[in-house]
C-alpha positions, -999 to 999 in steps of 0.1 A, spaced: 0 0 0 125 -51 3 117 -25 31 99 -28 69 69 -20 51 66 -46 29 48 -81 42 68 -105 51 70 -140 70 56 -153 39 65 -193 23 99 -198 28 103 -216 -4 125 -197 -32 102 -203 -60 70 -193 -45 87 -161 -29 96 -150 -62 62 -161 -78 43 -140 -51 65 -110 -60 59 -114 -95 23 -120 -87 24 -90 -66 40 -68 -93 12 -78 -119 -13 -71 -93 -6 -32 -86 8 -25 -122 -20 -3 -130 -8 19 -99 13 45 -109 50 37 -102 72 53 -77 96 78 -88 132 82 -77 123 103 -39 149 106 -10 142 109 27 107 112 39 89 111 4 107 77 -9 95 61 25 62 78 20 56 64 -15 67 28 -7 42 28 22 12 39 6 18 10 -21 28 -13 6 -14 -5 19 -24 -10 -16 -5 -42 -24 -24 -54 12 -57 -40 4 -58 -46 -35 -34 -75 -40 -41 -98 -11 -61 -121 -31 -34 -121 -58 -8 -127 -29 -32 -159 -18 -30 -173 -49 7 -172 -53 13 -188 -20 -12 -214 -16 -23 -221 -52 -57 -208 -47 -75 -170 -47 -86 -160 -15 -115 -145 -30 -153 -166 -37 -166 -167 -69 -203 -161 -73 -219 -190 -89 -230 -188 -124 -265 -196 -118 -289 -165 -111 -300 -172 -78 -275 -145 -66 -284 -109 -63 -309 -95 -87 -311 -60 -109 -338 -31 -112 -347 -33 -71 -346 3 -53 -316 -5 -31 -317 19 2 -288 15 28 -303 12 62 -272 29 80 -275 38 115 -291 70 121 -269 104 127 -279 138 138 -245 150 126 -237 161 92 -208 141 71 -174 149 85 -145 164 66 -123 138 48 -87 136 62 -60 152 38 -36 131 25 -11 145 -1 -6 129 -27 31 112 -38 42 126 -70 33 104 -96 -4 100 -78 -36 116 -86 -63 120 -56 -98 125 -56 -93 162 -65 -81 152 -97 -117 138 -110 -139 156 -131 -168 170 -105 -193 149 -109 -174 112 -106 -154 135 -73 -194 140 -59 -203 103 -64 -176 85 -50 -180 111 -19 -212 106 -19 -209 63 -16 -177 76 15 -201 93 33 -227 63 29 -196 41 39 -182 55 65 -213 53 91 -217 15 83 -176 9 91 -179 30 123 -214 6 132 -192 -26 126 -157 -21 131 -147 -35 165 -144 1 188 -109 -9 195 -108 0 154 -115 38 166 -130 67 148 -133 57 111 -135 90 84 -131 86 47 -103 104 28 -98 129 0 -71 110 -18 -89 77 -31 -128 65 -28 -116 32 -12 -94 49 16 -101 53 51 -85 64 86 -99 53 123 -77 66 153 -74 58 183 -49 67 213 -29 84 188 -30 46 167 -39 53 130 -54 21 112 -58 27 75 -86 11 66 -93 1 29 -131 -8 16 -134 -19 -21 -161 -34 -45 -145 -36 -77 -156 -48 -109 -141 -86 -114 -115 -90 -137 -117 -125 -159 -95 -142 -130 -113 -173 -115 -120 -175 -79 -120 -202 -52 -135 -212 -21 -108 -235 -10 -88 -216 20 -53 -229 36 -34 -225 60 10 -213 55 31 -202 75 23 -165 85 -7 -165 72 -41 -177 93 -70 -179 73 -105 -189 77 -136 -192 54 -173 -185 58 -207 -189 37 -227 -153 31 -268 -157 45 -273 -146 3 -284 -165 -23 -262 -181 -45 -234 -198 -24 -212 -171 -19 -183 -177 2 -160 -148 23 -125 -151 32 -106 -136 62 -67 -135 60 -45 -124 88 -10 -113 73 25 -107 89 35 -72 75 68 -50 85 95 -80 91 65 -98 108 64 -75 139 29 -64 131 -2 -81 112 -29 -67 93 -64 -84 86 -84 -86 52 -117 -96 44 -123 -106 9 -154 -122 -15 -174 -119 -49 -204 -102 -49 -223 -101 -83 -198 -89 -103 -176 -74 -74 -146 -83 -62 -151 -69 -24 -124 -60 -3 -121 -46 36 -92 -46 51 -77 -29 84 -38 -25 84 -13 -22 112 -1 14 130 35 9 119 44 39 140 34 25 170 42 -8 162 5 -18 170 -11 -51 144 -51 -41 135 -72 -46 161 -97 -67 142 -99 -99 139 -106 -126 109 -141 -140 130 -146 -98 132 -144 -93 94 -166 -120 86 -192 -113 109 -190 -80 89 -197 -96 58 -231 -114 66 -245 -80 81 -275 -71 59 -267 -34 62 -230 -40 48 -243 -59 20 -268 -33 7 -237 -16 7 -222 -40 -11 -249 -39 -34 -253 -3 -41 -215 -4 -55 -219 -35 -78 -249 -21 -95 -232 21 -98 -193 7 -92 -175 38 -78 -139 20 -93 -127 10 -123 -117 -26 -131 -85 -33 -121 -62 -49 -150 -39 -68 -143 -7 -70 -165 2 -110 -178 43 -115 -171 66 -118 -200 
């Protein structure tokens, strides 16, 4: 989102190391690359993308290191969710209006939020601000105080005691990639399946990851929805050396909420992303 903020205490096999960097490297190769910084903005630059390899490349990373995706596929029957319903997202009440999003400058080479043209910048605030009261309802509190962010729809902040958890929620239109139900345990990694009250057999998968020389974890929820890959994941405070305080029963108990999956559902049907290509090795 090899340095301290890269994951680590992956396989120790050579040739699955390497094939989960390349994997890795094809996942985020629609992310714009990291120029030549010193100091502050190099270390900057390669932690943001370390968060985005966790939050957008997990699956990819699964795959690599235990032969199967991480993510469920949606079946190909029908009996899954349906199109031309009124969807409403029944988030918990709020006398307050939206907050502020946090700042967070850009590297050079990356475009924010500011950079859209106004009407795509009003929609995907519009889906933060229906987000961010449905994170703060199901997050664990020891998560903190969840606001959205001005530099990418899927990008989020809680705090607490001066911890900062980025928090990443995605529903992304599917790529061609196949998906699996299968999940296994390897070193590092703990992972655990479980089936979505949905029609349609859908199947949601919670990682817990060693990241920064395996000091600190981070946790990642991941599944198919429709047409969606979906993706929420909480990563570590490397600052304070703290691991997210979720855990993988937490993040799957988020994903059979009813009020998270109109959520869900509102995305797949108006996705506030673009599909994410990934590049095939040469």
């Amino acid at each position: 989102m090899s340095t301290h903020e890269e994951l680590h205490e992956l396989p120790a096999d050579a040739g699955t190391v390497l094939l989960i960097r390349d994997t890795m490297t094809r996942t985020t190769a629609d992310l714009p690359p990291l120029p030549d910084l010193v100091g502050p903005a190099r270390a900057q630059g390669r932690r943001r993308k370390a968060r985005v390899r966790f939050a957008v490349g997990g699956g990819a990373l699964a795959v690599a290191a235990l032969g199967v995706a991480v993510a469920a596929a949606l079946p190909t029957d029908t009996g899954g969710p349906q199109s031309g319903a009124v969807i409403n997202v029944a988030a918990p009440p709020s006398s307050t209006a939206p907050q502020p999003p946090v700042h967070i400058d850009p590297t050079p080479g990356e475009s924010s939020m500011a950079d859209l043209p106004p009407a795509e910048r009003a929609k995907q605030e519009n889906f933060q601000n229906q987000a961010v009261p449905v994170l703060q309802s199901l997050l664990p509190q020891s998560v903190g105080t969840v606001q959205r962010t001005d530099l990418n729809v899927r990008m989020y902040q809680a705090k607490k005691d001066g911890k900062t958890f980025t928090v990443i929620f995605s529903v992304r239109p599917a790529g061609s990639e196949p998906a699996s139900k299968q999940c296994l345990q390897v070193k590092g990694m703990v992972c655990k399946n479980a089936p979505l009250p949905v029609p349609g057999g859908i199947v949601a998968t919670a990682i817990t990851m060693p990241m920064d020389n395996g000091d600190v974890t981070g946790t990642e929820l991941s599944f198919r929805y429709g047409s969606s890959d979906v993706r929420l994941s909480v990563s570590p405070d490397t600052k304070s050396n703290a691991s997210a305080p979720v855990t993988n029963d937490q993040l799957l108990e988020i994903a059979k909420n009813q009020t998270f999956l109109d959520l869900v559902k509102v995305a797949d049907r108006d996705p506030v992303e673009k599909e994410q290509k990934i590049v095939a090795g040469g």
